[in-house]
C-alpha positions in Angstrom: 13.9 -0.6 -27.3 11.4 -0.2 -30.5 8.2 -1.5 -30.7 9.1 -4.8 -33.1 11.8 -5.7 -30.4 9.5 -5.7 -27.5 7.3 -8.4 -29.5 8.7 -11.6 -27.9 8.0 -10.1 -24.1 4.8 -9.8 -25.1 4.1 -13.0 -26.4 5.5 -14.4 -23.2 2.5 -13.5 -21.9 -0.2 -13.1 -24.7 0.1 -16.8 -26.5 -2.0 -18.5 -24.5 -2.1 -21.0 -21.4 0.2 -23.7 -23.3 3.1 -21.0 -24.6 2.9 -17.9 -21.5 6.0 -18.5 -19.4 7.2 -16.5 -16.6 9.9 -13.4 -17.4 13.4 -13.8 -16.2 14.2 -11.5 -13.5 16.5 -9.3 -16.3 13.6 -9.8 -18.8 11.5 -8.3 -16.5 13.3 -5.6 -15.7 14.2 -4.7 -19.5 10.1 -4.6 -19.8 9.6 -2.6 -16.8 12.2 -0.1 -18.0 11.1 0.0 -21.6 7.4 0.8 -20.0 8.5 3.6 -17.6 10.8 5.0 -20.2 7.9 5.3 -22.4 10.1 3.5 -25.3 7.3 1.0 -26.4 3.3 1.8 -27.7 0.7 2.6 -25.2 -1.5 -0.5 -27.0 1.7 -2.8 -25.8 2.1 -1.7 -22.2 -1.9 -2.1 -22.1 -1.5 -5.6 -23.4 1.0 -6.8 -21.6 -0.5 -5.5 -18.3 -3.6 -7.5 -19.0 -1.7 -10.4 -20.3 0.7 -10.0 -17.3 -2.4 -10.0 -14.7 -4.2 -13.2 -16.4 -1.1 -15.7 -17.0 -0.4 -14.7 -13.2 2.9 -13.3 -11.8 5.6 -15.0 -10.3 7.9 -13.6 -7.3 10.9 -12.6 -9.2 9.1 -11.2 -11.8 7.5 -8.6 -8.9 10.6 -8.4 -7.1 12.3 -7.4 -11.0 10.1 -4.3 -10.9 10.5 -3.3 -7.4 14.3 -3.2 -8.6 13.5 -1.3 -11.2 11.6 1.1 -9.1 14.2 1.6 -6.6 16.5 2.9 -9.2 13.6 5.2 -10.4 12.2 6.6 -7.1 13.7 9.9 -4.9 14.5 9.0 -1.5 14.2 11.5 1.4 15.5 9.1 4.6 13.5 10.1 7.5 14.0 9.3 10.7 12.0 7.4 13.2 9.1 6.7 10.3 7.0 3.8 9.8 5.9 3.3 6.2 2.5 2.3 5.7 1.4 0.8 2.3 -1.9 2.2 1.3 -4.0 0.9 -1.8 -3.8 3.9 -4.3 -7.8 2.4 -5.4 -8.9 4.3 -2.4 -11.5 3.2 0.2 -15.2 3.0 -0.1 -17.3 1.2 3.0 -15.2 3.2 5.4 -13.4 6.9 6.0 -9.5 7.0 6.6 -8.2 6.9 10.6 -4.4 8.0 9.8 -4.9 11.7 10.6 -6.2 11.1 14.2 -4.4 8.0 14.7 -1.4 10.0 14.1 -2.1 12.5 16.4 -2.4 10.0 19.5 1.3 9.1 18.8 3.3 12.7 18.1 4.3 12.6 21.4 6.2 9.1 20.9 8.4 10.2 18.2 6.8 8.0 15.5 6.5 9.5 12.3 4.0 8.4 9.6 5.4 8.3 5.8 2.6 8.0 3.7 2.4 8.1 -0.7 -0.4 8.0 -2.8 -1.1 9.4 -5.8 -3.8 9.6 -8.8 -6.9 7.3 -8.3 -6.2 3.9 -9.9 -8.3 1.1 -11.0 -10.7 -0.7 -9.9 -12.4 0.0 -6.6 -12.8 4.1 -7.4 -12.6 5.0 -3.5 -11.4 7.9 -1.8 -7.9 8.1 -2.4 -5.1 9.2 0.5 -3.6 11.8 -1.7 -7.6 13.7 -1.7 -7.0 13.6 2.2 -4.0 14.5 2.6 -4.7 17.6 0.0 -7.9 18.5 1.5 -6.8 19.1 5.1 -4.2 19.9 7.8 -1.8 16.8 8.7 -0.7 16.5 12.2 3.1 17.6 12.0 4.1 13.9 12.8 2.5 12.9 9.1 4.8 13.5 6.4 2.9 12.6 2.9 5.0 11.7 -0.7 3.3 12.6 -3.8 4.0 9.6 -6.7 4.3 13.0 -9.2 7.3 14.1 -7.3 8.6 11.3 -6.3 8.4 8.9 -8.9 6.8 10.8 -12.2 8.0 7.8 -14.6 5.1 5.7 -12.4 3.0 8.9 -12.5 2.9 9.1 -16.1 2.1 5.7 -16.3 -1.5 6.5 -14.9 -2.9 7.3 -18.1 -2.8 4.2 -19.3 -3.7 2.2 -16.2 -7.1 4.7 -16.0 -8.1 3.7 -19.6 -7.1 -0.3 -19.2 -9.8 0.2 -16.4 -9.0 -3.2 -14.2 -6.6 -4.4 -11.3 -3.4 -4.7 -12.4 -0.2 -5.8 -11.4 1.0 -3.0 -10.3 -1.3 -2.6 -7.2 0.2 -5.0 -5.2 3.7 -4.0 -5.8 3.5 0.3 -5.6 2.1 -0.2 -2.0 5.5 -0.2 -0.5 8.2 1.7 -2.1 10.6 2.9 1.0 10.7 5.9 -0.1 11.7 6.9 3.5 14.2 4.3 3.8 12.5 3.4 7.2 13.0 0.5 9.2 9.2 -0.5 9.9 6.4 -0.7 7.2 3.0 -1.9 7.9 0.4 -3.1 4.9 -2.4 -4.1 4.6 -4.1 -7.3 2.9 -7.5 -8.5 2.2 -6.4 -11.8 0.8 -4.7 -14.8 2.7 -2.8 -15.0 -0.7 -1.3 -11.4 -0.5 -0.1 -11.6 2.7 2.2 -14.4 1.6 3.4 -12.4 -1.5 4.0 -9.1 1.0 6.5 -11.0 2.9 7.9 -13.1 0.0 8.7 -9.3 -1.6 9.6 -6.8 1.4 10.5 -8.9 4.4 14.0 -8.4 3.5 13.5 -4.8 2.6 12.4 -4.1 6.0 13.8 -4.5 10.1 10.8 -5.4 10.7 6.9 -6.0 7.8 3.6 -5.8 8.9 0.6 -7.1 7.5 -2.3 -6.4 8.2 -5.9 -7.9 7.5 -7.5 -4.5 7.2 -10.0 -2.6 6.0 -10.3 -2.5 2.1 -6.9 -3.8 2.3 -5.2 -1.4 4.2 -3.3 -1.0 7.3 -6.1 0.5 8.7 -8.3 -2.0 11.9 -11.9 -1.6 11.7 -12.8 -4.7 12.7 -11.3 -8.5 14.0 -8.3 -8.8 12.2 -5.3 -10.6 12.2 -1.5 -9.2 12.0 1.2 -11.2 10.7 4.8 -9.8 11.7 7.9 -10.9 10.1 11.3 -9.8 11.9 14.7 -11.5 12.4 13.2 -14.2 9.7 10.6 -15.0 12.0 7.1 -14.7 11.9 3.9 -14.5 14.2 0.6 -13.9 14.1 -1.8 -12.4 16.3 -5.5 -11.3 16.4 -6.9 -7.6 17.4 -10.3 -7.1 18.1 -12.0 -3.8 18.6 -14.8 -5.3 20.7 -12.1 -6.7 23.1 -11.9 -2.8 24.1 -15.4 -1.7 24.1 -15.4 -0.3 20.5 -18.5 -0.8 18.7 -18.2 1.2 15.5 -20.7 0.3 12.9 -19.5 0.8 9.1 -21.0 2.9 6.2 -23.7 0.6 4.7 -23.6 2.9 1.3 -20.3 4.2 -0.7 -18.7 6.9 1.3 -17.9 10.1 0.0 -14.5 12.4 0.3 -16.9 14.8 2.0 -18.2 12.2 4.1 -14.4 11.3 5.0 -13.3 14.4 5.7 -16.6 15.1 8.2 -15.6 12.0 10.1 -11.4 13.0 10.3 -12.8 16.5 11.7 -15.6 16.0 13.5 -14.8 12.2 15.0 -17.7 10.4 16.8 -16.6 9.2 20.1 -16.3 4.9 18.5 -14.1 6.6 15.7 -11.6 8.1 17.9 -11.3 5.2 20.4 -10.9 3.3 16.9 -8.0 6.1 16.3 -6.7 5.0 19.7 -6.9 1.4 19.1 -4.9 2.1 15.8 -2.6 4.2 17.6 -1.5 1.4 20.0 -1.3 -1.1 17.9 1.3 1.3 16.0 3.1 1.5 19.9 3.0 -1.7 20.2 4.8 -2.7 16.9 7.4 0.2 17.4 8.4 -1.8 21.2 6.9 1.4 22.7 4.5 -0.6 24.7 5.0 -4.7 25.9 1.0 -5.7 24.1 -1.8 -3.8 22.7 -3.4 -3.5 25.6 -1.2 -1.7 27.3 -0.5 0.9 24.9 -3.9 1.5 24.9 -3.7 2.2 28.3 -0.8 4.6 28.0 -2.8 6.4 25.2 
C-alpha cells in the first residue's frame, strides 16, 4: 500500500463527527497490516491512531486487529498456563504481587505466561518487563518479550511514545495467547472494558477472567469484583481482602522500580498474605480449590 492509497482509511476516521464511520473488519485488517508492515508514513499511523481513539472503536474493528496479530505473533504452546493480561503502561500507586503469588502455586502445576514490553503511553508506571529483567522469576513464571515475539508490534513503539496518549492499542495487546493456554485472566478498571474483554476473548479462551484490579490489572489489592465467562456463561463475584484479615495500605506517592523491587524481595507480612490471597484466587479459578476461601486455606 502507498501513502496516497491509504488516504480514504484515514479519512474514515479524520472527517469529522458527521463523515467518520466504522472500518469493515477487511478494511481494518488491510490498515493494521499496512501499519505493522511499516508500508504507510509515520505522520499517518499517528493520525489515524488518534483519529481511531476519538471517533471510538467498534468490536469488529478490535477483533480485525487481533486477527491480524495472530497471524503476526510466535507461539510457544505451554502447558498448564494461565495467561494474564498486564497493562504495558505499567503501575504507579502500587508494586507488582506476580513474583510471590507465583511462588505460592509451583507446587500446583500452574504456570504463569506473562508479556510485556517497552513502556507505553500514558500512565508511565513500572512496567512488568523492568521486573521481570531485574530479578529471579520463580521457575513456574515463564515471561514473553513483545521484541521477540511480536517485533512488527515492537517497532511500532516509536511512534506510540512520541503520539504520547492512550491509544487503541492498549486494550487489545493485553491478551495475545501467545501460550495458546486455556485460562487468561485481565484486568479492568472500567465497567465499560470488562464488557469489551469478553465481547473480544471469551471465545479465544476455555475459560476469561476479568478482573477489577489494581491499575487495571489482574492484580487484587483491594474489594473487587471478578466476572468469569465459561461455557457462554457468565458470573460474578466479589473478593475482599478484609474478609481475610489483610489490611494492606497503598503507596500514597508514585512508586518507584526500586521501590517495587524492595517490596517483591523483602515482602511485609500484609503483602505476602496479599500474595496468598492472589494465589488462591488463581486455585480457585483453575478448579484446584471448591471457593476462595478454601484455597486459601490449603495455601
Amino acid at each position: 500500500m502507498t501513502s496516497k492509497e491509504f488516504l480514504p482509511y484515514l479519512k474514515c476516521v479524520g472527517t469529522g463527527p458527521k463523515r467518520n464511520r466504522d472500518l469493515s473488519k477487511e478494511e481494518m485488517k488491510i490498515v493494521m497490516s499496512a501499519f505493522l508492515k511499516k508500508e504507510v508514513l509515520p505522520e499517518q499511523i499517528a493520525a489515524f491512531i488518534l483519529g481511531w481513539r476519538v471517533k471510538g472503536e467498534s468490536i469488529d474493528e478490535f477483533a480485525a486487529a487481533i486477527e491480524v496479530f495472530d497471524e503476526l505473533v510466535k507461539h510457544e504452546p505451554l502447558e498448564n498456563s494461565v495467561e494474564f493480561g498486564y497493562p504495558y503502561d505499567g503501575k504507579v500507586k502500587n508494586p507488582y504481587i506476580f513474583p510471590l503469588t507465583a511462588s505460592y502455586l509451583k507446587e500446583y502445576d500452574i504456570n504463569f505466561s506473562l508479556h510485556g514490553g517497552l513502556l507505553q503511553p500514558a500512565k508511565n508506571g513500572t512496567t512488568i518487563k523492568e521486573i521481570c529483567e531485574s530479578i529471579n522469576l520463580p521457575s513456574n513464571v515463564h515471561y514473553y518479550d513483545r521484541q521477540e515475539y511480536f517485533p512488527e508490534l515492537y517497532e511500532f513503539s516509536d511512534v506510540r511514545e512520541k503520539l504520547g496518549l492512550r491509544s487503541s492499542f492498549n486494550t487489545i495487546e493485553k491478551l495475545l495467547n501467545i501460550t495458546q493456554s486455556d485460562i487468561a485472566i485481565i484486568g479492568a478498571f472500567h465497567k465499560p472494558f470488562v464488557d469489551k474483554y469478553i465481547k473480544l476473548f471469551k471465545d479465544r479462551y476455555k475459560k476469561l477472567i476479568i478482573i477489577k484490579g489494581n491499575e487495571g490489572t489482574p492484580e487484587i489489592f483491594s474489594k473487587c469484583t471478578m466476572t468469569i465467562v465459561e461455557n457462554d456463561e457468565q458470573i460474578e463475584m466479589k473478593v475482599d481482602p478484609k474478609d481475610f484479615g489483610i489490611n494492606y495500605k497503598k503507596f500514597i506517592h508514585k512508586i518507584s522500580l526500586e521501590e517495587s523491587l524492595k517490596q517483591i524481595e523483602d515482602p511485609s507480612d500484609e503483602f505476602l498474605k496479599l500474595a496468598k490471597l492472589n494465589a488462591a484466587v488463581i486455585l480457585f479459578l483453575t478448579n484446584k480449590a471448591k471457593s476462595v476461601e478454601e484455597a486459601y486455606e490449603k495455601l
